[in-house]
Every structure is written in structure tokens, then in C-alpha cells.
Steps between C-alpha positions, in 0.01 A plus 500: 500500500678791665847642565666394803688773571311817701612697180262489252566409115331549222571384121440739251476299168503702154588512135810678420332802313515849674118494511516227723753547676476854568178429747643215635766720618269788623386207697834376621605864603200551769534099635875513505466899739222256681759303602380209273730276346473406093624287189409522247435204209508652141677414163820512324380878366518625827877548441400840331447650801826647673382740737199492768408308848427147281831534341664502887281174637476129458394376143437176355386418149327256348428363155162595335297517163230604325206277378484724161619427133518191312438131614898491649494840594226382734659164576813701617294721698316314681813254593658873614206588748565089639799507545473887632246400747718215663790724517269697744356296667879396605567870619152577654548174701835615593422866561200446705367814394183685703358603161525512093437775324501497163524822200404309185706375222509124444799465746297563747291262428683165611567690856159590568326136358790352746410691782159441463526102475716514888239743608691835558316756478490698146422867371488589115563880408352577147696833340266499210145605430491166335538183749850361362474113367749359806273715712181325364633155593567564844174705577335233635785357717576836709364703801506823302509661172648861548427748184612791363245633376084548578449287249658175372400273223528123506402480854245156552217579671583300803834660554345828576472481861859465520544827281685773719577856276783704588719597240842399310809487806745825361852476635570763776712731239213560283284566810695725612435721206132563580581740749699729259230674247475516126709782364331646203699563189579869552550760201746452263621205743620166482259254398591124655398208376559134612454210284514142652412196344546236741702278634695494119390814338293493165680564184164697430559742709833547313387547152178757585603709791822658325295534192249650661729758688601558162233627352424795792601814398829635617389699798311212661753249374847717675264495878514110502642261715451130450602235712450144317565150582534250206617206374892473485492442126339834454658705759774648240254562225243675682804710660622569177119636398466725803902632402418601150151711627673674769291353796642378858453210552622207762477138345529173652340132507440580888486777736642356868378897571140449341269665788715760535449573129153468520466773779631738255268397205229751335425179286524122488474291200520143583323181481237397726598244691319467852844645659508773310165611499462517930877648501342783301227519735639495814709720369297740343660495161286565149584255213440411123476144529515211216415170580690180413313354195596198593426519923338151612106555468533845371656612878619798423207657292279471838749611706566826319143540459404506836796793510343689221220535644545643847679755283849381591613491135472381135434146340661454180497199304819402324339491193428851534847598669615698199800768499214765351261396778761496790630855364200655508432399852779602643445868323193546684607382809809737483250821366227406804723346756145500735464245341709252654455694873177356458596182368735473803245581788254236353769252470494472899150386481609124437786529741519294762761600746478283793460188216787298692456624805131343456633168374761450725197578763299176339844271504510554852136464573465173313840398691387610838168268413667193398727485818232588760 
């Protein structure tokens, strides 16, 4: 089934969290300056997201679930993902699309399956070092499985022909910063640090940065600058911490502004969420990095492994995410600020800059095949 019209379109379908819909917009940017035309299919989360080329473009959602929890839980889920998959199955049939691609997430899920079933032609992108559980279900039903990075887990033995490595998609703003270079912390200088947490900031980020901070001495403590997204319910109290220690500080539950931000950080601290950790390659960023306990098949642990050791930065667990432990980090990275120079170059290593670029480059190659 193709598109009509002599303009292409492709649906983008995606969760509504920024690590799957940041790629998926990477993606849209280079098909849209293509002259492609996309929709996109995601969920109800998606309203988040006020800014960017997906915010500006045709969206439909659809209901979903999750096959996880109790007896109901799974009941309800699995009527979701039905009911989900009929909805697109309505716009695909409408739409007409030349291709699917799909970012993960279980709203993707009932898009891809659909398009699959009235033979349009499908593409998964995995962000993860771990093949995501959506992901897993439609291996077997697509033409290819793009990855992020050299390795993935989860992948069945015969779905490795259709393997095709190149990298997380980065949006065009946080590209951009690769050509400006890492400026070390010079003497008696400010010292900038960013700390992210996702798409809804971590509240434990809250408690141990600001404590940590705390406990440098005065002359390291007056030189910093911290930029920090968190939750709304803890933006007042962490200001209030930073206040009473004399640090400056910006705090919010989202920066619109966040690459530009990150070009100006000697340090990240963040999670390590597949977005994150190829935005701080690409962009040549170093990074303490504490994975979500709680990440779906331990996600995050590989991914900021696989960080750690090119040399890009530094896995701690949350367990071990103390004040005293964070503090005495950030006191030798101030005292050897080399450090992180080095931290920053080998961060590059697992950049992939021409990631969407190289996608869009298989979208069009599996579309040019179909319609010849």
C-alpha cells in the first residue's frame, strides 16, 4: 500500500517520553528538509511537548496498554493494545502511508503490528542497549531493526540479518554543539554543572546534589553554577537549599533552552536514558550518570556502562549516590579539571553524528524498494 500523492509520507509512531520522541524527531527534521511529508501516531503524553518540528505536524493518538501487573492490569492492557491497534489500522488505511517507523514504547506498538498486517512496510529504532519489550514483539514483523548501539541484547538470532547500527537520532540543536569545543574549567573559574533527569526530573537529584554542593569547601562551593531540572513539587525546596549555601543556581521542571545549557557544561549529572547518553556523545559532554533502578530490564545500567567505559563518564548506582560520595567527586574534578577534558574527548567515541541522516537514508531506501 502506498501514498498516492507524488509527496511522500511517512508515520512516525512513538511513546510520549522525550527518549522517544526526541529521535523520532531527529528523524522528522532530516525527512521533513527532504521534502518528505510526516504524522505522527503517539499517545495522550505527547502533550508535554510544546516546542519542536513534531509539535508543528499532523498527530493522531491512539489508546494503548501494557500487558504488566496483576490479572486486570493485564486484562486492561491487552484490551488497550486491541482497541489501539484498530484505531490504526483506521488511520494507516486512511493515510496511505509509504512507510512506519516506529521508536519504542508500547504506543508504538498497535501502529507498527497494524502496518504490518496491510503490508506497509515497517522499521523499528531501538534507543537502548537493551532491545525494548514493544520492540521485541515486532522484531519479527519488520524490514529492519536500527540500533544504537554495537551491541544490543534481546535480539533473536534470526533477526540479526535485519540488524543495521548507527546510533541514537540527536535533534539538530544538540548537533550543532559538536562543532564548538569543550571549555575547560579555568582557574579560579566558574564551574557549570547541568543536572537533568528526564522527561519529569528525579526528586533524587533534589535531595543529593544540593547536599552534596554543601559539603565542598567554600572556595570550590562560591565557583559553582548549577543548572537543574526537577520535579515541580521540589523546585522551591531545592531553590531554597541552593539560597541558604550561597550557590547560583537556575531551577526548573524543564529547560525549553536545554542544549544550549549543555554546550556550556564542565559536568552533567543525569540519568541514563538512551537520549541522554548519545546527546552527550554527539556532543562531547562528560557526565556522572545514575541509572533508573527501576529502568525496564535494567536499561539504563547497560546503557551507562557502555559510556563508562569508552571513558565518557561515571556509573553510579543509586544506591551508592550519596551527598559524601557526590561531594567528593565533584572536589576532584574541580582540583584536576583534566579530568573531565578527557572525559569529554572520549565521550565522542560513541557519537554518532550522521545517526538520522543514516536512518532517514534506510526509510527512503526501503521506500524507493517497495514502489519500484
Amino acid at each position: 500500500m502506498t501514498n498516492n500523492n507524488t509527496q511522500k509520507l511517512i508515520v512516525l509512531a512513538t511513546g510520549g517520553t522525550g527518549g522517544h520522541v526526541f529521535p523520532a524527531e531527529a528523524l522528522a527534521e532530516v525527512l521533513i528538509a527532504k521534502g518528505m511529508r510526516v504524522v505522527l501516531v503517539t499517545d495522550k503524553r505527547f502533550a508535554n511537548f510544546k516546542a519542536g518540528v513534531l509539535s508543528q505536524i499532523e498527530k493522531y493518538n491512539i489508546r494503548t496498554g501494557t500487558v504488566a501487573g496483576s490479572l486486570l492490569k493485564k486484562f486492561l492492557g491487552i484490551f488497550g493494545l486491541l482497541v489501539g491497534i484498530m484505531q490504526a489500522g483506521l488511520f494507516l488505511s486512511k493515510l496511505k502511508p509509504d512507510i512506519v517507523v516506529g521508536f519504542g514504547g508500547y504506543p508504538s506498538f498497535p501502529t507498527l503490528f497494524a502496518a504490518s498486517i496491510i503490508k506497509i512496510p515497517t522499521i523499528i529504532h531501538e534507543q537502548n542497549s537493551v532491545l525494548g519489550r514493544a520492540n521485541r514483539l515486532l522484531a519479527g514483523r519488520v524490514e529492519k531493526i536500527a540500533t544504537s548501539f554495537p551491541t544490543t541484547l534481546m535480539i533473536e538470532k534470526k533477526d540479526r540479518d535485519k540488524v543495521v547500527v548507527m546510533g541514537n537520532p540527536v535533534r539538530a540543536s544538540v548537533k550543532a554543539i559538536r562543532s564548538f569545543a569543550y571549555a575547560p574549567i579555568s582557574q579560579d573559574g566558574k564551574v557549570r554543572i547541568l543536572i537533568t533527569g528526564g522527561s519529569q526530573g528525579a526528586s533524587v537529584f533534589s535531595q543529593v546534589v544540593p547536599e552534596a554542593v554543601a559539603k565542598l569547601p567554600i572556595n570550590l562551593r562560591s565557583r559553582i553554577r548549577i543548572d537543574q531540572q526537577c520535579r515541580e513539587v521540589d523546585v522551591e525546596k531545592t531553590r531554597s537549599v541552593y539560597d541558604k549555601i550561597g550557590v547560583d543556581a537556575d531551577i526548573a521542571p524543564f529547560f525549553v533552552d536545554l542544549p544550549t545549557r549543555l554546550a556550556g557544561a564542565h559536568l552533567v549529572i543525569s540519568r541514563s536514558g538512551a537520549s541522554t547518553i548519545f546527546e552527550l556523545a554527539v556532543a562531547g559532554r562528560p557526565a556522572i550518570l545514575i541509572p533508573l533502578p527501576t529502568s525496564m530490564d535494567n536499561h539504563q545500567y547497560y546503557n551507562a556502562n557502555a559510556f563508562e567505559e569508552i571513558g565518557g563518564g561515571w556509573l553510579m548506582n543509586q544506591e551508592g549516590f550519596t551527598s559524601a560520595s557526590l561531594a567528593a567527586r565533584l572536589e576532584a574534578f574541580i582540583t584536576a579539571p583534566d579530568t573531565l577534558v578527557k572525559a569529554a574527548e572520549n565521550a565522542k567515541k560513541l557519537g554518532y553524528e550522521n545517526a538520522a541522516e543514516n536512518l532517514a537514508d534506510i526509510v527512503m531506501s526501503i521506500n524507493n524498494k517497495e514502489n519500484k
